[in-house]
C-alpha positions, 0 to 999 in steps of 0.5 A: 083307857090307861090311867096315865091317858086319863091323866092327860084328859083331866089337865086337858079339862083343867081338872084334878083328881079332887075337883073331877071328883068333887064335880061328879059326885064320887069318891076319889078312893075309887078314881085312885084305886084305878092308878093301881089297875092302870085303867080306867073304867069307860064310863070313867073314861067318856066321861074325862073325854067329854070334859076335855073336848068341852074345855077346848071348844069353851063350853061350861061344862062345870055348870052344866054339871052343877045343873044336874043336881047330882048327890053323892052317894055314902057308903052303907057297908058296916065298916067303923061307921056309928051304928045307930042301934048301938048308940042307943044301947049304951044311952039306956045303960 
């Protein structure tokens, strides 16, 4: 699916990219970086689909969603994150 097709699909939904994000737990870095790919993976894409589809037909799909408990999951590469063992180093000094 083509990001544009995507697009599409979330105003059907009644969704931005932040609130798809927020809703399903995921970075929006990751759903922009498909803008520059102009496609979106097909989990990405059912899943747009399916919020479209339940809009129309009235369903709460943001609750049923919110149900679902889901968690976020934080980056673990080394990155500009604090590194715990270096705070404790120089706490020692």
């Amino acid at each position: 699916m083509t990001f544009i097709d995507f697009k599409k699909l979330l105003l059907d939904a009644e969704l931005t990219i932040p609130k798809f994000t927020a809703l399903i737990k995921v970075s929006e870095k990751n759903i922009q970086a498909y803008k520059k790919k102009k496609e979106v993976p097909n989990a990405i894409a059912s899943i747009a689909a399916c919020f479209a589809y339940m809009n129309k037909e009235g369903i709460d799909y943001k609750t049923l969603i919110n149900d679902l408990e889901l968690v976020k999951k934080e980056k673990k590469g080394a990155g500009f994150s604090k590194d715990k063992s270096l705070e404790k180093i120089s706490k020692s000094k």
